[in-house]
N, C-alpha and C positions, 0 to 999 in steps of 0.2 A: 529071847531074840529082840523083842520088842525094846525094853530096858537096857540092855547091852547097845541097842544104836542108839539110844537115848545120851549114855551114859560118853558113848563115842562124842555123839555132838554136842555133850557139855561145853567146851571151852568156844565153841563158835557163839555157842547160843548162850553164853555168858558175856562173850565180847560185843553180840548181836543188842543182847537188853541194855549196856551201859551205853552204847552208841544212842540207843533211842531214848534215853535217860538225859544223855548231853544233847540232842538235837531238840526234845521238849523244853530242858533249862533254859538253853540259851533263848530260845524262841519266846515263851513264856516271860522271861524276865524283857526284850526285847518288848512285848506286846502291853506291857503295863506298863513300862516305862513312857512309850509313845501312846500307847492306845488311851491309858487312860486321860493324858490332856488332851486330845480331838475329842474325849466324849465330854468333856467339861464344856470344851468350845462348843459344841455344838449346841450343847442345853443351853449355856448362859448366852447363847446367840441367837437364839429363836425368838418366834413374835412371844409379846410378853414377857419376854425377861428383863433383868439388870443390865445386861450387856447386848441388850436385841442389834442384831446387826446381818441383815436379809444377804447382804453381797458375802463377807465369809462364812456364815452358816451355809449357804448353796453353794460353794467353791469345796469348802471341806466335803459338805453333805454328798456332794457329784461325785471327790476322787473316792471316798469310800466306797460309796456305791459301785463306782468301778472297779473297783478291783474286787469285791465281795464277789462281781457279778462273772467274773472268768473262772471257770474251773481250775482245781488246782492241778491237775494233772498239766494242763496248756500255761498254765502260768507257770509252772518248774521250767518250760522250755524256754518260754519268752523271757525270761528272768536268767538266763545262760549267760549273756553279753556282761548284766549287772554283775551278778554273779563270780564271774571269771575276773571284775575291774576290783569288786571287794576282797574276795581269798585266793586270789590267785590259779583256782582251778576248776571244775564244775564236777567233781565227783565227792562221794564221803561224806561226814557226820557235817563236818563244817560247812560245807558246800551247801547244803540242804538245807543248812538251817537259816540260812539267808532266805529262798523261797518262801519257807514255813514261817519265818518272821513277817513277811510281807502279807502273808496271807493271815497273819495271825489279829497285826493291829486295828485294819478296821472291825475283824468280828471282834474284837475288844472292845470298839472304841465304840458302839452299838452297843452293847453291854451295858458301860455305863452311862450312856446314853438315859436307856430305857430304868436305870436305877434309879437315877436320878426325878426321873418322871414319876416314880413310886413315892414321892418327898411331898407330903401336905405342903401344898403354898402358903398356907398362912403362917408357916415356918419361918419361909422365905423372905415372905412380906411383911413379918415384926424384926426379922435381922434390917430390912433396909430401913425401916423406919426410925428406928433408934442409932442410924447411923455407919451401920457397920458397913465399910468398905469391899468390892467385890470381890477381893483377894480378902478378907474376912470371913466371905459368906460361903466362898468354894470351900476353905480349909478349915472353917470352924462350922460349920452347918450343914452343906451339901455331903462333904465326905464321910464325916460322923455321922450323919442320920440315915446315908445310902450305903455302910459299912457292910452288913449282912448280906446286901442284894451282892453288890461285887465279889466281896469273898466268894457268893455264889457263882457269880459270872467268871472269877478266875478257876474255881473247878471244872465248868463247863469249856471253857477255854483249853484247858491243860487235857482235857480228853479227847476236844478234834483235834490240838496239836500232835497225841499218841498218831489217831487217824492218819493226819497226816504224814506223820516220822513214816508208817508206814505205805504208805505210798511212796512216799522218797523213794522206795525200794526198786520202784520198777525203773527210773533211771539211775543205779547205782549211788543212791543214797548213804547206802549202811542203814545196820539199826534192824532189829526184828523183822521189817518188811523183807529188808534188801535178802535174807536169810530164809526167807516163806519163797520170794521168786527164785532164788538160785534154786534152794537145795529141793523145793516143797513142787512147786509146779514145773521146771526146766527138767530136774532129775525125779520128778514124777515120786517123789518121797511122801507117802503120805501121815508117816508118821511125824515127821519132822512139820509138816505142815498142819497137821492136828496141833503138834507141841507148842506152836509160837501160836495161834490160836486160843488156846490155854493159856498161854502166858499173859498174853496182850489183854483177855477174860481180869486174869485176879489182875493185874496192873490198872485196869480201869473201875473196878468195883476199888480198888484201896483208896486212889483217885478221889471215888465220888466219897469214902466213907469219914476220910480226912476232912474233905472240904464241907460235907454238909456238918458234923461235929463243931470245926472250925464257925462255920457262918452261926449254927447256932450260941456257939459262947460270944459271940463278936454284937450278936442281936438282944440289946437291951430292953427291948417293950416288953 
């Protein structure tokens, strides 16, 4: 019996996984692409650095913090108007993944932030010395010697973006969540709600088993 509704919601809960497969890509590539220059800015902006500069370190440092600091459930709403200006409508994979991108870049951009902070300075401090320019020192020293941590940070990234895809659910997201609240807790299915439970399980352990394999080949010391 059990198997048999299993087998019935195969094709929802196959169209349910690839929806939150597309609302993670998009978001994730979305969150490296921006997240990771604010975390460049932010280190090479701080006291002590190359590019120390107090007025856009705490401009940046502020909007991140703000938005880190609103819940994502209240931020899927407040983000409706934007939302609605970018894809045209506030439902589904696409829709959602707007939210989930906004939510995604400053905990990116924190990330490598703090990767960054893991880099011996006297690294730092013999690239300027001999000359090398700060668009030098980001792309030829900062990035290379903080490679492992971020890779780290993009695993850890790509699994509260899962989190998040599902939560899209409860405002009609799509995606594994939106398939836990219709079928799992509205029609009180508990099998269906165990299932994508399960699922959402082995999709985050593969997640972390990639990325830490990944960061370890990526880490040269």
């Amino acid at each position: 019996m059990v198997i048999d509704h299993i087998i019935e919601m195969l094709p929802d809960l196959n169209k349910a996984f690839f929806e939150t497969i597309y609302m993670v890509g998009i978001s994730l590539l979305v969150a490296v692409l921006l997240g990771l220059p604010l975390g460049v800015i932010l280190f090479v902006t701080d006291e002590g650095m190359f590019l120390k500069n107090k007025y856009v370190n705490t401009i940046v440092g502020f909007l991140i913090n703000l938005i880190r600091s609103i819940p994502f459930i209240i931020l899927l709403v407040l983000l409706i108007p934007f939302t609605m200006l970018i894809v045209g409508k506030v439902i589904g994979p696409t829709a959602a993944s707007v939210s989930i991108s906004v939510a995604a870049i400053p905990f990116f951009a924190r990330i490598v932030e703090t990767a960054f902070r893991e880099i011996d300075k006297g690294v730092i401090e013999a690239s300027i010395s001999v000359g090398a320019t700060p668009w030098m020192i980001i792309k030829d020293v900062l990035i290379p010697e903080a490679k492992s941590s971020i890779i780290q940070g993009v695993t850890l990234t790509t699994i509260s973006l899962v989190a998040y895809s599902a939560m899209a659910g409860v405002v009609g997201g799509g995606g594994i969540g939106d398939l836990a609240i219709r079928y799992g807790y509205y029609r009180y299915d508990t099998v269906i709600m165990f299932t994508t439970v399960l699922v959402l399980i082995v999709l985050v352990q593969l997640i972390q088993l990639v990325g830490d394999r990944w960061a370890k080949h990526a880490d040269k010391r």
